[in-house]
C-alpha positions in Angstrom: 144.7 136.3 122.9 141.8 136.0 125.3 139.9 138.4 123.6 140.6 136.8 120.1 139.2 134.0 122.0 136.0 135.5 123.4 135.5 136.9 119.9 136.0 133.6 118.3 133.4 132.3 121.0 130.4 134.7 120.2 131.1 134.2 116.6 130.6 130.7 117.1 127.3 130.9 119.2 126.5 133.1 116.6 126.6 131.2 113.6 124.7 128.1 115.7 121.6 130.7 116.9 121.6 131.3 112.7 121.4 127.6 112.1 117.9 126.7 111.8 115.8 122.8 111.7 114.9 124.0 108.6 118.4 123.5 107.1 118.8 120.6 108.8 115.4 119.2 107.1 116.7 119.8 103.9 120.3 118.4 104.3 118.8 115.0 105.5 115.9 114.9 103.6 113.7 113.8 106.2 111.4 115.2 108.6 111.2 114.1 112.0 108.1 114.6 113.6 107.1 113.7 117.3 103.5 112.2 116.8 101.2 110.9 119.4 100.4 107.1 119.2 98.1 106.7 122.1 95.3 109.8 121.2 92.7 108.9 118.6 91.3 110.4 117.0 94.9 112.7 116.8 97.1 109.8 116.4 96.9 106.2 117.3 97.7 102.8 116.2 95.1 100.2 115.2 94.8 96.6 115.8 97.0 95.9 112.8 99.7 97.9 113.7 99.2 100.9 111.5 99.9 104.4 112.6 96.9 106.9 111.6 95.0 109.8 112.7 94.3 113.3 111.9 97.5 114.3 113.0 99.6 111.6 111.1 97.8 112.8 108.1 98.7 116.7 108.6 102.4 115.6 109.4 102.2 113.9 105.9 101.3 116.7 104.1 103.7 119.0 105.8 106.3 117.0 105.1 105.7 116.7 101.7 105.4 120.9 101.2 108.7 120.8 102.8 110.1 118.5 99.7 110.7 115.5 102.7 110.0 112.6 103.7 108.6 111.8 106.7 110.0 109.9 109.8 107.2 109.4 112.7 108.9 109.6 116.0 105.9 108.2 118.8 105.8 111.1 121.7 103.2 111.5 124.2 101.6 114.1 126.9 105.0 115.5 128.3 108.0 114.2 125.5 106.1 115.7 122.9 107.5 119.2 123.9 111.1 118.0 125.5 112.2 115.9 122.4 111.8 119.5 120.6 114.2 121.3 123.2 116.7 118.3 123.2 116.5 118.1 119.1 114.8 114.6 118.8 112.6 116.0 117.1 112.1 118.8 114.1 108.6 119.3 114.3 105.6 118.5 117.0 102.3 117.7 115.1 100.9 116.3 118.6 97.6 117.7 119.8 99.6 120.6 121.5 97.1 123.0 122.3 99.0 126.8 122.3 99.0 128.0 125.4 100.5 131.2 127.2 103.0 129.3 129.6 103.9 126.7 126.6 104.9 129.7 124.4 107.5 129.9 127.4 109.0 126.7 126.1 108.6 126.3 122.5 107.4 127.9 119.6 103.8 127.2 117.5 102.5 127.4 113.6 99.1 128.8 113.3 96.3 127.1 114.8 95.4 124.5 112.8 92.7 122.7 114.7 90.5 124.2 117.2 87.9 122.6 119.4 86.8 122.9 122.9 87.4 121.0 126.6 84.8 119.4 129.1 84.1 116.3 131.4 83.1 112.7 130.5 80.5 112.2 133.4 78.0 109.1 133.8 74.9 109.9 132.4 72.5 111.2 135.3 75.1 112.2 138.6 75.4 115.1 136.6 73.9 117.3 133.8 76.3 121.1 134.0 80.1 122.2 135.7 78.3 123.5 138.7 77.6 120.3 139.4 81.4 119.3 139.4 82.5 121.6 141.7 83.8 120.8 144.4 84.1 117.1 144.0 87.3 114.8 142.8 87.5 115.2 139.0 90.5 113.6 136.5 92.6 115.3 134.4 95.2 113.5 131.5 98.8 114.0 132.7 100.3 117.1 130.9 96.8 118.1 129.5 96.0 122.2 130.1 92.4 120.9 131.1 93.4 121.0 135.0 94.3 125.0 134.1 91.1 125.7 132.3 89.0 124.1 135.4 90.8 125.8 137.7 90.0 129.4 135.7 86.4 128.3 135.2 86.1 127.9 139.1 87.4 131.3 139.9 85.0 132.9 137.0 82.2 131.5 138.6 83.0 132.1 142.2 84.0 128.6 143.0 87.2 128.0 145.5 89.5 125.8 143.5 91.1 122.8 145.8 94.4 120.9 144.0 93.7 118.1 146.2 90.6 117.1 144.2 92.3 117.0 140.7 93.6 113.8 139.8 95.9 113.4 137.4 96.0 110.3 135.2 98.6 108.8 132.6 96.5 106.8 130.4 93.1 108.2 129.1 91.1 105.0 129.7 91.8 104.7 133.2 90.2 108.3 134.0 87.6 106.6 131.9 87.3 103.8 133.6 87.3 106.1 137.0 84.2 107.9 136.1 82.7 104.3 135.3 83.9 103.1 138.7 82.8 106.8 140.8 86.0 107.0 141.7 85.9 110.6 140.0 83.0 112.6 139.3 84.0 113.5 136.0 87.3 113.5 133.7 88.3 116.5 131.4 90.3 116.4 128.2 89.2 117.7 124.7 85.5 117.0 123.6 87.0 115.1 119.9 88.9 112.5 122.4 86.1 112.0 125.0 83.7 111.2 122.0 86.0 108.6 120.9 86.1 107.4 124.7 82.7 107.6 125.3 81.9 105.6 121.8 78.9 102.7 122.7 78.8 103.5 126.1 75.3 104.3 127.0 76.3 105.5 130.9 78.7 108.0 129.7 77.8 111.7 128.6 79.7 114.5 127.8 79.1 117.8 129.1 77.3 120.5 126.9 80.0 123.5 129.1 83.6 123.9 127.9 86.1 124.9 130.6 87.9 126.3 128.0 89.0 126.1 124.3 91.4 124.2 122.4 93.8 125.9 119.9 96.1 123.2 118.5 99.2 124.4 116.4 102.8 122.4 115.2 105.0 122.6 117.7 108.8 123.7 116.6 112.2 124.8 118.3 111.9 127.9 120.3 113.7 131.4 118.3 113.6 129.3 115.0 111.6 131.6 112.6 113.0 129.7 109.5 111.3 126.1 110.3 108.0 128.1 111.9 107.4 129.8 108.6 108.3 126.8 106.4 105.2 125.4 108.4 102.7 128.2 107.9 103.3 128.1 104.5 103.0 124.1 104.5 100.0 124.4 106.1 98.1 127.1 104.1 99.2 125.3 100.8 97.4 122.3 101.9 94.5 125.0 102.9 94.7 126.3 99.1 95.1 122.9 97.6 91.8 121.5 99.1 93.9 118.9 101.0 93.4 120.3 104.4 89.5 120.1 104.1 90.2 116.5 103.2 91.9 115.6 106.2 89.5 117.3 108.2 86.6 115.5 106.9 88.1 112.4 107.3 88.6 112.1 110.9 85.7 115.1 111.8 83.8 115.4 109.5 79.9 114.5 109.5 80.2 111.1 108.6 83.7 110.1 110.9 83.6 108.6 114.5 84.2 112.1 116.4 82.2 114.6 114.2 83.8 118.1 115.4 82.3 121.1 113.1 85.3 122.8 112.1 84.7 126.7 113.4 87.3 128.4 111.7 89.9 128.2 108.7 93.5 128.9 108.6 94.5 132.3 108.0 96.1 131.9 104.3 98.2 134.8 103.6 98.4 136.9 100.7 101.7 136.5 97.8 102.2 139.6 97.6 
Protein backbone atom coordinates (compact mmCIF):
# COMPACT_ATOMS: atom_id res chain seq x y z
CA UNK A 1 0.00 0.00 0.00
CA UNK A 2 2.73 2.33 0.92
CA UNK A 3 4.54 1.71 -2.09
CA UNK A 4 1.34 2.15 -4.26
CA UNK A 5 1.40 5.33 -2.41
CA UNK A 6 5.00 6.50 -3.01
CA UNK A 7 4.34 5.45 -6.66
CA UNK A 8 1.20 7.49 -6.81
CA UNK A 9 3.37 10.38 -5.25
CA UNK A 10 6.21 10.57 -7.85
CA UNK A 11 3.62 10.25 -10.55
CA UNK A 12 2.07 13.18 -9.24
CA UNK A 13 5.26 15.35 -8.90
CA UNK A 14 5.78 14.14 -12.16
CA UNK A 15 2.94 15.24 -14.09
CA UNK A 16 3.32 18.90 -12.15
CA UNK A 17 7.38 19.14 -13.28
CA UNK A 18 5.60 18.38 -16.97
CA UNK A 19 3.12 21.30 -16.52
CA UNK A 20 4.57 24.24 -18.01
CA UNK A 21 3.42 28.57 -17.73
CA UNK A 22 3.01 28.01 -21.15
CA UNK A 23 -0.07 25.92 -20.78
CA UNK A 24 -1.26 27.84 -18.30
CA UNK A 25 -0.94 31.06 -20.76
CA UNK A 26 -2.97 29.54 -23.11
CA UNK A 27 -5.81 28.20 -20.80
CA UNK A 28 -6.34 31.78 -19.36
CA UNK A 29 -5.62 33.65 -22.21
CA UNK A 30 -3.66 36.15 -20.57
CA UNK A 31 -0.15 36.87 -20.00
CA UNK A 32 1.09 38.00 -16.80
CA UNK A 33 4.04 39.83 -16.96
CA UNK A 34 6.06 41.45 -13.95
CA UNK A 35 7.06 45.02 -15.48
CA UNK A 36 8.99 47.68 -13.86
CA UNK A 37 7.06 50.95 -13.22
CA UNK A 38 9.75 53.04 -11.60
CA UNK A 39 12.81 52.60 -14.42
CA UNK A 40 12.54 54.78 -17.52
CA UNK A 41 13.39 54.53 -19.96
CA UNK A 42 12.53 50.45 -19.27
CA UNK A 43 9.30 51.07 -17.78
CA UNK A 44 7.68 53.86 -16.04
CA UNK A 45 4.56 55.75 -15.59
CA UNK A 46 4.01 59.38 -16.79
CA UNK A 47 2.38 62.23 -15.32
CA UNK A 48 -0.98 61.09 -16.67
CA UNK A 49 -0.90 57.81 -15.32
CA UNK A 50 0.01 55.79 -18.38
CA UNK A 51 2.31 52.87 -18.23
CA UNK A 52 5.15 52.93 -21.06
CA UNK A 53 8.66 52.15 -21.84
CA UNK A 54 10.72 49.99 -23.92
CA UNK A 55 9.94 47.13 -21.92
CA UNK A 56 6.03 47.62 -21.80
CA UNK A 57 6.36 47.72 -25.50
CA UNK A 58 8.44 44.31 -25.85
CA UNK A 59 5.93 42.61 -23.27
CA UNK A 60 3.18 43.80 -25.82
CA UNK A 61 4.53 42.17 -28.60
CA UNK A 62 5.32 39.03 -26.83
CA UNK A 63 2.19 38.66 -25.63
CA UNK A 64 0.59 39.02 -28.73
CA UNK A 65 3.11 36.12 -30.58
CA UNK A 66 1.87 34.06 -27.76
CA UNK A 67 -1.99 34.66 -29.09
CA UNK A 68 -2.55 36.65 -25.37
CA UNK A 69 -3.46 39.34 -23.89
CA UNK A 70 -1.54 41.09 -21.68
CA UNK A 71 -1.88 41.76 -17.93
CA UNK A 72 1.00 44.26 -16.53
CA UNK A 73 1.87 43.19 -13.04
CA UNK A 74 4.24 46.42 -11.46
CA UNK A 75 7.56 44.57 -9.94
CA UNK A 76 10.67 46.27 -9.08
CA UNK A 77 14.62 45.61 -8.24
CA UNK A 78 14.08 42.39 -6.03
CA UNK A 79 10.04 41.16 -6.71
CA UNK A 80 10.78 41.15 -10.18
CA UNK A 81 12.57 37.66 -9.77
CA UNK A 82 10.51 36.22 -6.56
CA UNK A 83 6.98 36.85 -8.11
CA UNK A 84 8.44 34.34 -10.90
CA UNK A 85 9.42 31.60 -8.17
CA UNK A 86 6.09 32.06 -6.25
CA UNK A 87 3.99 32.07 -9.71
CA UNK A 88 2.76 35.78 -9.66
CA UNK A 89 3.99 36.14 -12.50
CA UNK A 90 4.47 34.15 -16.13
CA UNK A 91 6.98 36.14 -17.57
CA UNK A 92 9.68 38.91 -16.31
CA UNK A 93 10.22 41.61 -19.07
CA UNK A 94 12.02 43.81 -16.27
CA UNK A 95 15.48 45.16 -17.08
CA UNK A 96 16.95 41.78 -15.68
CA UNK A 97 20.32 41.77 -16.85
CA UNK A 98 21.50 37.67 -17.12
CA UNK A 99 23.88 37.05 -14.87
CA UNK A 100 25.75 33.81 -13.67
CA UNK A 101 24.38 33.70 -9.96
CA UNK A 102 20.71 34.83 -11.36
CA UNK A 103 20.73 31.73 -13.72
CA UNK A 104 20.84 30.04 -10.13
CA UNK A 105 17.36 31.28 -9.65
CA UNK A 106 15.48 31.60 -12.72
CA UNK A 107 15.67 30.99 -16.13
CA UNK A 108 16.37 33.81 -19.28
CA UNK A 109 15.24 34.25 -23.27
CA UNK A 110 17.92 35.48 -25.29
CA UNK A 111 19.45 38.75 -24.76
CA UNK A 112 17.28 41.10 -26.03
CA UNK A 113 18.83 44.35 -25.08
CA UNK A 114 22.32 44.92 -24.34
CA UNK A 115 24.13 47.99 -23.05
CA UNK A 116 26.81 48.85 -20.66
CA UNK A 117 27.19 50.08 -16.74
CA UNK A 118 29.10 53.22 -15.18
CA UNK A 119 28.85 56.11 -12.57
CA UNK A 120 26.79 59.37 -12.67
CA UNK A 121 29.51 61.77 -11.18
CA UNK A 122 29.36 65.67 -10.97
CA UNK A 123 30.96 67.12 -13.68
CA UNK A 124 34.77 68.06 -12.64
CA UNK A 125 35.48 65.73 -9.08
CA UNK A 126 36.05 63.30 -11.52
CA UNK A 127 36.86 62.49 -15.18
CA UNK A 128 37.73 58.05 -15.17
CA UNK A 129 37.09 54.81 -12.43
CA UNK A 130 40.44 55.31 -11.01
CA UNK A 131 39.27 58.19 -9.73
CA UNK A 132 36.42 56.37 -7.78
CA UNK A 133 38.32 54.08 -6.09
CA UNK A 134 38.47 54.00 -2.96
CA UNK A 135 35.85 56.49 -2.11
CA UNK A 136 31.95 55.93 -1.08
CA UNK A 137 30.05 55.28 -4.28
CA UNK A 138 26.01 54.23 -4.64
CA UNK A 139 24.60 51.39 -6.07
CA UNK A 140 20.55 50.73 -6.90
CA UNK A 141 19.25 48.07 -4.43
CA UNK A 142 19.30 44.61 -6.34
CA UNK A 143 21.28 46.10 -9.27
CA UNK A 144 24.60 43.72 -10.37
CA UNK A 145 26.47 47.19 -10.68
CA UNK A 146 27.95 46.73 -6.96
CA UNK A 147 29.38 43.06 -8.63
CA UNK A 148 30.74 44.52 -11.70
CA UNK A 149 32.63 47.44 -9.46
CA UNK A 150 33.80 45.10 -7.20
CA UNK A 151 35.46 42.86 -10.42
CA UNK A 152 36.66 46.04 -12.05
CA UNK A 153 38.63 46.83 -8.73
CA UNK A 154 40.35 43.57 -8.49
CA UNK A 155 41.23 43.80 -12.48
CA UNK A 156 42.97 46.81 -11.87
CA UNK A 157 44.67 46.11 -8.69
CA UNK A 158 42.35 48.07 -6.46
CA UNK A 159 41.37 46.56 -2.79
CA UNK A 160 37.58 46.41 -2.83
CA UNK A 161 36.00 47.72 0.72
CA UNK A 162 31.96 46.79 1.19
CA UNK A 163 31.81 49.53 3.59
CA UNK A 164 32.00 52.15 0.92
CA UNK A 165 29.11 50.77 -1.39
CA UNK A 166 25.97 52.26 -0.57
CA UNK A 167 23.12 50.78 -1.53
CA UNK A 168 19.98 52.79 -2.38
CA UNK A 169 16.16 51.97 -3.10
CA UNK A 170 15.04 54.73 -5.22
CA UNK A 171 17.26 55.89 -8.23
CA UNK A 172 16.88 59.59 -7.57
CA UNK A 173 18.02 59.61 -4.23
CA UNK A 174 21.65 58.06 -5.32
CA UNK A 175 21.14 60.95 -7.74
CA UNK A 176 20.47 63.32 -5.52
CA UNK A 177 23.62 61.86 -3.30
CA UNK A 178 26.09 62.65 -5.99
CA UNK A 179 24.38 66.23 -6.20
CA UNK A 180 24.78 66.55 -2.40
CA UNK A 181 28.77 64.71 -2.24
CA UNK A 182 27.44 62.45 -0.16
CA UNK A 183 28.77 59.78 -2.72
CA UNK A 184 31.33 60.14 -5.22
CA UNK A 185 29.57 58.62 -7.80
CA UNK A 186 26.37 56.27 -8.43
CA UNK A 187 26.43 53.16 -10.80
CA UNK A 188 23.47 51.64 -12.70
CA UNK A 189 23.14 51.15 -16.57
CA UNK A 190 24.37 54.09 -18.83
CA UNK A 191 20.39 54.27 -20.73
CA UNK A 192 18.92 55.04 -17.04
CA UNK A 193 21.74 57.47 -15.86
CA UNK A 194 21.14 59.45 -19.22
CA UNK A 195 17.55 59.72 -18.40
CA UNK A 196 18.71 60.82 -14.67
CA UNK A 197 21.22 63.07 -15.70
CA UNK A 198 18.66 64.80 -18.43
CA UNK A 199 19.21 69.00 -18.11
CA UNK A 200 21.51 68.74 -15.45
CA UNK A 201 24.58 70.56 -16.39
CA UNK A 202 26.72 69.36 -13.06
CA UNK A 203 26.20 65.75 -13.80
CA UNK A 204 28.32 63.54 -16.26
CA UNK A 205 28.50 60.17 -16.92
CA UNK A 206 31.55 58.24 -17.17
CA UNK A 207 33.10 57.32 -20.63
CA UNK A 208 34.44 53.49 -18.50
CA UNK A 209 31.93 50.62 -18.14
CA UNK A 210 32.46 48.38 -15.00
CA UNK A 211 30.81 46.01 -16.87
CA UNK A 212 28.09 45.09 -19.47
CA UNK A 213 24.55 44.72 -19.52
CA UNK A 214 22.88 41.66 -21.12
CA UNK A 215 19.03 42.03 -20.56
CA UNK A 216 16.80 38.91 -21.32
CA UNK A 217 12.84 37.80 -20.21
CA UNK A 218 12.93 36.36 -17.20
CA UNK A 219 10.72 32.88 -16.88
CA UNK A 220 10.23 29.99 -14.25
CA UNK A 221 13.35 28.10 -13.63
CA UNK A 222 13.32 24.17 -15.68
CA UNK A 223 10.45 25.49 -17.86
CA UNK A 224 11.75 24.94 -21.47
CA UNK A 225 8.11 25.16 -22.93
CA UNK A 226 7.44 29.02 -21.91
CA UNK A 227 11.44 29.91 -22.52
CA UNK A 228 11.16 28.77 -26.11
CA UNK A 229 7.63 30.19 -26.67
CA UNK A 230 9.65 33.52 -25.90
CA UNK A 231 12.62 33.15 -28.22
CA UNK A 232 10.50 32.51 -30.84
CA UNK A 233 8.16 35.60 -29.79
CA UNK A 234 11.00 37.54 -29.74
CA UNK A 235 12.79 36.70 -33.10
CA UNK A 236 9.33 37.05 -34.89
CA UNK A 237 9.16 40.57 -33.82
CA UNK A 238 13.02 40.60 -35.05
CA UNK A 239 11.73 39.23 -38.54
CA UNK A 240 8.66 41.31 -38.65
CA UNK A 241 10.50 44.69 -38.32
CA UNK A 242 8.71 45.34 -35.02
CA UNK A 243 11.62 44.93 -32.77
CA UNK A 244 13.66 47.66 -34.60
CA UNK A 245 10.65 49.74 -34.06
CA UNK A 246 10.59 49.48 -30.42
CA UNK A 247 14.12 49.98 -30.26
CA UNK A 248 14.14 53.19 -32.13
CA UNK A 249 11.53 54.53 -30.22
CA UNK A 250 12.87 54.63 -26.83
CA UNK A 251 16.92 54.48 -28.14
CA UNK A 252 17.11 55.32 -31.08
CA UNK A 253 18.92 58.69 -32.43
CA UNK A 254 16.19 60.82 -32.03
CA UNK A 255 14.63 59.44 -28.32
CA UNK A 256 15.70 60.83 -24.78
CA UNK A 257 18.40 58.03 -24.01
CA UNK A 258 20.02 57.32 -27.47
CA UNK A 259 21.75 53.82 -26.87
CA UNK A 260 23.32 52.39 -30.35
CA UNK A 261 22.04 49.08 -30.51
CA UNK A 262 25.42 46.72 -30.84
CA UNK A 263 23.98 43.60 -31.71
CA UNK A 264 20.73 41.76 -33.09
CA UNK A 265 18.90 38.82 -31.75
CA UNK A 266 20.06 35.63 -32.91
CA UNK A 267 16.98 34.50 -35.25
CA UNK A 268 17.10 30.91 -35.83
CA UNK A 269 16.72 29.09 -38.91
CA UNK A 270 12.96 26.87 -39.82
CA UNK A 271 14.47 24.26 -40.69
Amino acid sequence: MLGLLALGTAGSQAADAQTSVLDAVRQRGVLRAGIRFDDPPHGFIRPDGSWVGFDVDVAEAVAKELGAKLERVKVDELTRISYLQTGQIDIAVASISHTRKRDGQIDFSQTYFRSRQTFLVKKGEADSLAELAGKRVGVSRGSHAAGNWHDWLIRNGRGFDPSLILEFGNKRAGVEAVRHGAIAGYAEDYEILLNLADGDPSLAILDEAIGMKQDGIGVRENDSKIRDAVNFALQNIVKSGEYATIYDRWFGPKSDTPVPSSSDIEVWPDG
